[in-house]
Backbone bond lengths (Angstrom), bond angles and torsions (degrees), N, CA, C in turn:
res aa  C-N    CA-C-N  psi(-1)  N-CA   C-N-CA  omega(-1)  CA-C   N-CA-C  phi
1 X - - - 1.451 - - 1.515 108.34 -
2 X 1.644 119.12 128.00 1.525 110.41 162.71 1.218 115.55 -104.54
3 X 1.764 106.08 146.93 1.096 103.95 179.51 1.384 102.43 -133.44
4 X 1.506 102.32 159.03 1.307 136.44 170.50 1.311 117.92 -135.32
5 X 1.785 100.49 157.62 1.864 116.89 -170.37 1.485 85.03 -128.43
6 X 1.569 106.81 156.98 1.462 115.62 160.31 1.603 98.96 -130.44
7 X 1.220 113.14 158.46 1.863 119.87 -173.45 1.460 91.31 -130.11
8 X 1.622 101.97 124.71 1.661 89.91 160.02 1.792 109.19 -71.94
9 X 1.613 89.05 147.26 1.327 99.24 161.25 1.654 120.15 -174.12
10 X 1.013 126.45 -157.01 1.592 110.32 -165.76 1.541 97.99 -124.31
11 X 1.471 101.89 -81.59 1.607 108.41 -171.85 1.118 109.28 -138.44
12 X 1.560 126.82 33.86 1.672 138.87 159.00 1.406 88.55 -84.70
13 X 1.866 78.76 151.41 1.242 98.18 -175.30 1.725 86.89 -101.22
14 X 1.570 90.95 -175.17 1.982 94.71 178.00 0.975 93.94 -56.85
15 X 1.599 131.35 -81.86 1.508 124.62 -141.83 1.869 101.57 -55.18
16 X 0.894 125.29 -9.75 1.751 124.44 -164.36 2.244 93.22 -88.46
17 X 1.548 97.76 -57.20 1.545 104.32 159.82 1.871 109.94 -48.00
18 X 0.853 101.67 -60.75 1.439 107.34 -165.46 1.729 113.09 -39.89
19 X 1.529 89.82 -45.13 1.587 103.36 -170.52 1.017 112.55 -94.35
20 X 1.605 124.86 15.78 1.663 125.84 174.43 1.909 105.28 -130.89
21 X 1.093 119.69 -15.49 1.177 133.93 161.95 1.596 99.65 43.79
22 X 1.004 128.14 56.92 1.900 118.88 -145.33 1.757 78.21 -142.05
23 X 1.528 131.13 -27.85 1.632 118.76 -149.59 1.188 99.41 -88.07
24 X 1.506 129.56 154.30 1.208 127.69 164.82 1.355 124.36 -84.23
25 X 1.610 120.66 145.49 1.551 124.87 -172.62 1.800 100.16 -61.61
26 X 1.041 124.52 159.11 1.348 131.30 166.06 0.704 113.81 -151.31
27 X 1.147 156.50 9.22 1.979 148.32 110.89 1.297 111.63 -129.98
28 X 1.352 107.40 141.26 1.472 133.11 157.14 2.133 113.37 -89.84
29 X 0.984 114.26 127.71 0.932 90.36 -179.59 2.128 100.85 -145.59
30 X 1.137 98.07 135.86 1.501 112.58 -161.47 1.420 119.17 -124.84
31 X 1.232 147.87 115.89 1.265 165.10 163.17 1.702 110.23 -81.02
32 X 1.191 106.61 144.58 1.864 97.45 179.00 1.919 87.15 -147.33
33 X 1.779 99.59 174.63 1.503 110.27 148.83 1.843 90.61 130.19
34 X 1.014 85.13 -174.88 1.720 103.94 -170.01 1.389 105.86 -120.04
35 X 1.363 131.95 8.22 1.279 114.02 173.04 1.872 116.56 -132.72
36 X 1.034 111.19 138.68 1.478 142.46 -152.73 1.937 88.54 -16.95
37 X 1.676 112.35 -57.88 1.245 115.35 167.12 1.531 140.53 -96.52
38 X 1.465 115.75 63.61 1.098 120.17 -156.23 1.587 121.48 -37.09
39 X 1.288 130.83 130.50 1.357 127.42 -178.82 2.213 119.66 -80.19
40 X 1.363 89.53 -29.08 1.175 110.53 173.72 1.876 128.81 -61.15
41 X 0.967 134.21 120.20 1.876 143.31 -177.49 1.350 93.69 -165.14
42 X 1.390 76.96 158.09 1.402 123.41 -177.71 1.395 104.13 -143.15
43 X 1.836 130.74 115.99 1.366 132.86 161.45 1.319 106.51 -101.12
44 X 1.211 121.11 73.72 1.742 111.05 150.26 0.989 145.99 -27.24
45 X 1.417 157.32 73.81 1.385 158.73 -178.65 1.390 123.24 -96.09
46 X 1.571 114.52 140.69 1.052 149.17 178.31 1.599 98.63 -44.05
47 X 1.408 124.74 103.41 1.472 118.26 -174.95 1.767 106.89 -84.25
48 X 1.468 126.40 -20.16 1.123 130.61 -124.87 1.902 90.61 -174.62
49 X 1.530 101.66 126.87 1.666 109.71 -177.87 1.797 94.14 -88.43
50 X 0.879 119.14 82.07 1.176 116.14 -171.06 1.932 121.67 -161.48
51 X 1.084 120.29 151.26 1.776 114.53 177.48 1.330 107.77 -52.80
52 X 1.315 92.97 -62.57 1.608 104.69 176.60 1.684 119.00 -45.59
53 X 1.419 121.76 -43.66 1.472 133.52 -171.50 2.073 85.40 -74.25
54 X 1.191 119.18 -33.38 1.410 101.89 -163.87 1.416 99.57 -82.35
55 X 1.248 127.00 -47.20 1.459 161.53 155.26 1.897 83.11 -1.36
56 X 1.507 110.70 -97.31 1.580 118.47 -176.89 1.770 113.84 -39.31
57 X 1.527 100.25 -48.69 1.581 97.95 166.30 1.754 103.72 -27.36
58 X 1.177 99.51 -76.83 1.461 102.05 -146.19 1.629 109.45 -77.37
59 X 1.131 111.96 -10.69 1.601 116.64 159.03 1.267 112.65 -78.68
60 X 1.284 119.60 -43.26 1.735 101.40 174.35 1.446 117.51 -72.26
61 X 1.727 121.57 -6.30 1.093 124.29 151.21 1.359 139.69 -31.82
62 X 1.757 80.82 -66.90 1.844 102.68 174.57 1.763 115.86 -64.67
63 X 1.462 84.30 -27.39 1.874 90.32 -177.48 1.800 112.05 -50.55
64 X 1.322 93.22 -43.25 1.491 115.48 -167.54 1.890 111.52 -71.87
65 X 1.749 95.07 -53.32 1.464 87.08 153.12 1.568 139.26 -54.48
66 X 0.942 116.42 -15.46 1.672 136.84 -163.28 1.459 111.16 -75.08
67 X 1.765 97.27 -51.96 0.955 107.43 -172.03 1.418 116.16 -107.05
68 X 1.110 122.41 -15.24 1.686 125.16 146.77 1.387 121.33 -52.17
69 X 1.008 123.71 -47.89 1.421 138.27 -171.20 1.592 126.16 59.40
70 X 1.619 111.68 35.50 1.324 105.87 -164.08 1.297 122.03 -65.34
71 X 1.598 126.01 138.27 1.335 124.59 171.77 1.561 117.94 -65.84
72 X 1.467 108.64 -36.42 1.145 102.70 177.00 2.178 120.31 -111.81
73 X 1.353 90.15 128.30 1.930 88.83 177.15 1.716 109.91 -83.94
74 X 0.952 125.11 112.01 1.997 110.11 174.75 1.281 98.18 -140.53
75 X 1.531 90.04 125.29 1.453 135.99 -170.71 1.785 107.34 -108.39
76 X 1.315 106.69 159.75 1.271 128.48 161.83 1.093 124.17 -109.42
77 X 1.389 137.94 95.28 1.354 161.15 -96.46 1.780 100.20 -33.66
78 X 1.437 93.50 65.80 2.011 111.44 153.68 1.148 96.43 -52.32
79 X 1.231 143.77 -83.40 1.843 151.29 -155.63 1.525 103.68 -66.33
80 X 1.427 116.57 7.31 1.727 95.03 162.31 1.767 84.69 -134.98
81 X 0.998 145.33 -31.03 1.540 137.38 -161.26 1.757 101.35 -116.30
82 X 1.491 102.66 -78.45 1.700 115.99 -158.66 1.332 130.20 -50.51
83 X 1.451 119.52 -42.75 1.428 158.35 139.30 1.263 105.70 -28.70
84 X 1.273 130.42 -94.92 1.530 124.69 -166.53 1.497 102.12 -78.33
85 X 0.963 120.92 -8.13 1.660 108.19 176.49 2.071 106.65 -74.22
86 X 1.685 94.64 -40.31 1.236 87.21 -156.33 1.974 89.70 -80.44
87 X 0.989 115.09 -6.70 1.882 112.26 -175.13 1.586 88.83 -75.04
88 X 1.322 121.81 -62.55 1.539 122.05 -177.35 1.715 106.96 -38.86
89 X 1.360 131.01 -48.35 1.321 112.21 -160.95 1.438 109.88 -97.90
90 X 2.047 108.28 -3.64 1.109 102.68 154.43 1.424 139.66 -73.83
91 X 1.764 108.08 -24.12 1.501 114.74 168.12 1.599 102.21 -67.51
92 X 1.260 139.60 -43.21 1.197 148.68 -149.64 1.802 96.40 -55.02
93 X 1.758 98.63 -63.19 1.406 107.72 -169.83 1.579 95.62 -85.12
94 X 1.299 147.87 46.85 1.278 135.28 177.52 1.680 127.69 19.73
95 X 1.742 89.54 67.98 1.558 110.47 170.13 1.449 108.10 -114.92
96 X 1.134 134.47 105.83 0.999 128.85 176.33 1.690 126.36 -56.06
97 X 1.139 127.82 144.68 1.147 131.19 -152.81 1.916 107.22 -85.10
98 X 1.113 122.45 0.34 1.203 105.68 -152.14 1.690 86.84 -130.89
99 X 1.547 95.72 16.18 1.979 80.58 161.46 1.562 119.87 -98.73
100 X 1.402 95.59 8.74 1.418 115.72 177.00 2.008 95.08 -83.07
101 X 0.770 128.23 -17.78 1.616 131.77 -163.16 1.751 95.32 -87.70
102 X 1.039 97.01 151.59 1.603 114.24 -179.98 1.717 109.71 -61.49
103 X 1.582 98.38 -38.63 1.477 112.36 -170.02 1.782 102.28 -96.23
104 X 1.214 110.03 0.28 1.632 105.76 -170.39 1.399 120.86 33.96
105 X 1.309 113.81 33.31 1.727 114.27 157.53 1.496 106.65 -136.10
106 X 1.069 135.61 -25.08 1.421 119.33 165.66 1.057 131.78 -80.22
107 X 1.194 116.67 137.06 1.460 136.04 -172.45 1.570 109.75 -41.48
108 X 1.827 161.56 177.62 0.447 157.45 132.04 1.966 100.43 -93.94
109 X 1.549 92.60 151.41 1.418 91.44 171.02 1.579 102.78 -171.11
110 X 1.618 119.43 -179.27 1.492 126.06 157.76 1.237 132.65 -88.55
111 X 0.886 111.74 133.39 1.648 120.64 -155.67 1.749 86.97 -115.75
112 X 1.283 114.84 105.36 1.585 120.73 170.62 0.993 120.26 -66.87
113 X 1.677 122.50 -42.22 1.443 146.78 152.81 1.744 103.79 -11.11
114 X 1.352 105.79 -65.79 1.570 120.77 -176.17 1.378 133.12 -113.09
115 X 1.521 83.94 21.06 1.827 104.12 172.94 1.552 110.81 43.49
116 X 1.375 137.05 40.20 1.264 137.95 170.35 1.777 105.09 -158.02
117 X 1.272 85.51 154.73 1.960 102.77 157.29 1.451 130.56 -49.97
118 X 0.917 130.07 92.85 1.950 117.88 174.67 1.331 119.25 -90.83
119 X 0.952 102.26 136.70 1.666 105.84 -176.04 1.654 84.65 -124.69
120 X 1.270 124.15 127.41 1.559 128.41 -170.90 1.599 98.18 -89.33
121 X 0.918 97.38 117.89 1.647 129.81 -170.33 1.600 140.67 104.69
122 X 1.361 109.55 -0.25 1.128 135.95 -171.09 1.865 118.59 -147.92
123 X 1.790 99.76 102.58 1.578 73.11 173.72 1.285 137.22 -104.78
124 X 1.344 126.40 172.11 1.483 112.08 -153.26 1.461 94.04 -128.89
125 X 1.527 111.62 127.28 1.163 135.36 -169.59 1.789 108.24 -117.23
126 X 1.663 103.13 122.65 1.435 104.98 174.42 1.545 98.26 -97.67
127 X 1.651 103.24 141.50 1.534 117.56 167.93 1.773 115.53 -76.97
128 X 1.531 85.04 -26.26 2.077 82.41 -171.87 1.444 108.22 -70.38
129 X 1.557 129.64 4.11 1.399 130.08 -167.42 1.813 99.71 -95.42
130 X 1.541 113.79 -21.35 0.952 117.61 -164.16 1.391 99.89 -112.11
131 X 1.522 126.40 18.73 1.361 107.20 170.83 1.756 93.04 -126.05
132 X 0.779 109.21 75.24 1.895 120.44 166.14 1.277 130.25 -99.14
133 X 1.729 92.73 -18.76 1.439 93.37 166.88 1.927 112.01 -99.70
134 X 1.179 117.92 23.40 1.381 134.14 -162.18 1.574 121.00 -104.58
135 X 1.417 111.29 81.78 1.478 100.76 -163.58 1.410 114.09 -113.01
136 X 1.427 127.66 119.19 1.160 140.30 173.75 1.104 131.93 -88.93
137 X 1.531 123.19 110.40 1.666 126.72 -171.79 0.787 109.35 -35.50
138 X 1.299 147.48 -53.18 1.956 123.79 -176.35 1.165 100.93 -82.51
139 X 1.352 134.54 59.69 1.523 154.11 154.03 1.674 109.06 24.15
140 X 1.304 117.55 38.26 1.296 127.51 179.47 1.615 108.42 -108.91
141 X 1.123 121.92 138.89 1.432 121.66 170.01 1.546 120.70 -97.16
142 X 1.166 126.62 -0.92 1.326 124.05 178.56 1.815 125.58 -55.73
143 X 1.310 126.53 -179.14 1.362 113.57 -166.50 1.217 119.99 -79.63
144 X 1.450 106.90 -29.32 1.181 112.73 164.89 1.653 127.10 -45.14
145 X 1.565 99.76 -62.33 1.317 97.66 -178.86 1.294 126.71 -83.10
146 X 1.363 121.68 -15.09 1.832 106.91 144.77 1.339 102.75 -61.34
147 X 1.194 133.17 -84.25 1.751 97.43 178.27 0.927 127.03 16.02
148 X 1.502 111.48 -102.10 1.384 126.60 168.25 1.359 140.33 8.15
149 X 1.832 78.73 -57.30 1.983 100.52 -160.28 1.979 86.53 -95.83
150 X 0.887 110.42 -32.34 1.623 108.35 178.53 1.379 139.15 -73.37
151 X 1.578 97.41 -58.39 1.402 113.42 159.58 1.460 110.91 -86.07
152 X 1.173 142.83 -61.96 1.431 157.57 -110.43 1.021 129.84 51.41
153 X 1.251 134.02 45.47 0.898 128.14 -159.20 1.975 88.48 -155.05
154 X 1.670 110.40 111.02 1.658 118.51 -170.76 1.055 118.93 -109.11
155 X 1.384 134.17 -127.94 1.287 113.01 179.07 1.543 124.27 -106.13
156 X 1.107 142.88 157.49 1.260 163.81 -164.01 1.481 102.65 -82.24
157 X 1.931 91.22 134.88 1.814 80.66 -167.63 1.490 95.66 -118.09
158 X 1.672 94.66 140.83 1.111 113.51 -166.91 1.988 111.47 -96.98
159 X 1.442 119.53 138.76 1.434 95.97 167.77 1.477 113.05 -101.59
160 X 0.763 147.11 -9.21 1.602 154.87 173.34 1.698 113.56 -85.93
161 X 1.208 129.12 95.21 1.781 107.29 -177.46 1.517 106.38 -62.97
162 X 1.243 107.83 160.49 1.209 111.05 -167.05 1.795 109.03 -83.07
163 X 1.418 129.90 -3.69 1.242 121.61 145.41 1.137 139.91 -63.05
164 X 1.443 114.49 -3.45 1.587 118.32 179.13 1.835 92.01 -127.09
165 X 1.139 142.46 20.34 1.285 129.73 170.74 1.858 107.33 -54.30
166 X 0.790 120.59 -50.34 1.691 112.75 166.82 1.353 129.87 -77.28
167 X 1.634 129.43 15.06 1.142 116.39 142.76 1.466 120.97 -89.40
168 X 1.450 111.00 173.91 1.095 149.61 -159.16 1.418 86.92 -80.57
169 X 1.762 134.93 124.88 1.246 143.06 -172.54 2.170 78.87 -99.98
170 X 1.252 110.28 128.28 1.429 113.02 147.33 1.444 140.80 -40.54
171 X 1.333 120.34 136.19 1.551 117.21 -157.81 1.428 94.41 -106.22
């Protein structure tokens, strides 16, 4: 299963998110299956600007994990951003971390030892570790632009930034 988080925000960069840990998640979004092009997602969204609205986010998250049961989690740099961001806003709203675990009693945590996240029963594999040999003319490493340089295909243009998705667009 891959996963991805989105954070509202405006014009922070990660490390500026990173170091205020304060934004709320507003989609989870997950792909699963066993074949080269999986047919299977799930886009989760933020129904509600609210703890509670993030709160269900991330339980219908786990719902989805639960019942998928993937052995494997792979992320795009999960073990430096996605991963501890989404454990942080799960302690925040009092979700415990270990219903993410195969066994739903162990804790999830970082294991420095093995430079990644474990969630005991599931392992979680970052893709950005494996693109080092991957260099993209606008000398950026983000997902997009391996994308880009791989597929061709970059990022998706949005008209709404995703810090104002819950206001009121003018009539």
């Amino acid at each position: 299963m891959s996963l991805n988080i989105k954070i509202a925000r405006e014009e922070e960069s990660i490390q500026e998110l990173w170091q205020k840990k304060s934004r709320p998640l507003i989609s989870i979004t997950v792909i699963w299956g066993t074949d080269a092009r999986p047919e299977n997602g799930k886009l989760i969204l933020l129904q509600e600007d609210s703890e509670d609205g993030e709160k269900r986010l991330l339980l219908e998250f786990i719902k989805i994990l639960h019942e998928i049961q993937p052995d494997i989690l792979c992320t795009y740099q999960g073990d430096s951003f996605d991963l501890p961001y989404l454990f942080h806003r799960m302690t925040v709203l009092g979700i415990p971390t270990h219903l993410l675990s195969l066994f739903k009693e162990d804790t999830c945590f970082y294991s420095s030892q093995l430079l990644s996240y474990r969630i005991k029963g599931r392992m979680c594999f970052d893709l950005a570790l494996r693109t080092w040999g991957i260099h993209p003319s606008s000398g950026n490493k983000g997902l997009y632009d391996i994308s880009q340089e791989t597929l061709g295909k970059g990022k998706p243009v949005t008209e709404v930034p995703t810090g104002h998705a819950f206001e009121e667009s003018p009539l």
